[in-house]
N, C-alpha and C positions, 0 to 999 in steps of 0.2 A: 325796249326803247326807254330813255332816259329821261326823267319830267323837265320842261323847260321853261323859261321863262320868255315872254316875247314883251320888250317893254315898250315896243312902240304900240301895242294895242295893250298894255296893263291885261294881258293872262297870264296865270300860271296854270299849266298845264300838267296834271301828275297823270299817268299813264299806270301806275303799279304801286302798290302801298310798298313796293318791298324797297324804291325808292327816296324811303321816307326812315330817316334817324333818327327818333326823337330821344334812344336812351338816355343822349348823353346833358339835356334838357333837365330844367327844374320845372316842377307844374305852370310859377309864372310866366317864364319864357315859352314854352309848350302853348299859352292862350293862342286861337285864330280868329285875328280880327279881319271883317273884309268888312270895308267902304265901301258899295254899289250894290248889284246884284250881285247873283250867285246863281249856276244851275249844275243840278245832280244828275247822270244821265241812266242813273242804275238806283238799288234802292237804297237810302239813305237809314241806318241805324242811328237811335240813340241811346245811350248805357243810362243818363242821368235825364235830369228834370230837360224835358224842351218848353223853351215858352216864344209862344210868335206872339207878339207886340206890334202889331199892326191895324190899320185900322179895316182891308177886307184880308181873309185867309178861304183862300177855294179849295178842297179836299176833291181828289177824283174827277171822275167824269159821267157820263149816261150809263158806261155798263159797271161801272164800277162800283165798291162797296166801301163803307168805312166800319173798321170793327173795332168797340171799345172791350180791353180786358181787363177794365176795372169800372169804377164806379164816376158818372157824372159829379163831382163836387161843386154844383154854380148852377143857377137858373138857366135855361134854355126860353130866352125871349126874343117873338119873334120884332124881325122889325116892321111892321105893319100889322094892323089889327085886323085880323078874320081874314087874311090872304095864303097862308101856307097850312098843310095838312101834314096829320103822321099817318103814315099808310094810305091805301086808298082801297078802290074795293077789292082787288084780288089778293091784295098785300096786306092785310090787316096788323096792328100789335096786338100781341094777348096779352091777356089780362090789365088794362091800363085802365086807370082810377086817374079822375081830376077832382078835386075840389072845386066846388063852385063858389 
């Protein structure tokens, strides 16, 4: 099926990447800019730097996990003092050192 555009509710609808032509593109033209939301309904790759710029970002859910393959570069502060923990009793981190 064929991506569509519905512009009386402003989607665009891609159904299949093979839909999509960008050879004939220079990288500026190639930018995708969206005004509103956005929702992904499968998983979402990125090649380059992603930065979310907002002021909450929610990762997962209850059974879910988040896994870093590189390195923290920033503080990890929380927003209330003495309210949130790392691990808890069955789920410990090894080896972690705080400075007091």
């Amino acid at each position: 099926m064929a991506s569509t555009i519905k512009p009386d509710n402003g989607q665009l609808i891609i159904k299949s990447i093979k839909d999509l032509d960008l050879n004939a593109l220079s990288s500026a033209d190639a930018s995708l800019h969206v005004q509103g939301g956005g929702w992904v309904g499968g998983n979402l790759y990125v090649a380059g730097t992603l930065v979310a710029n907002g002021d909450v970002i929610t990762l997962g859910n209850a059974s879910g996990s988040v896994t870093f393959n590189a390195n923290v570069d920033s503080d990890v502060v929380p927003s209330t003092t003495a309210t949130y923990d790392l691990g808890d009793a069955t789920k410990v981190l090894n080896n972690y050192i705080f400075n007091q």
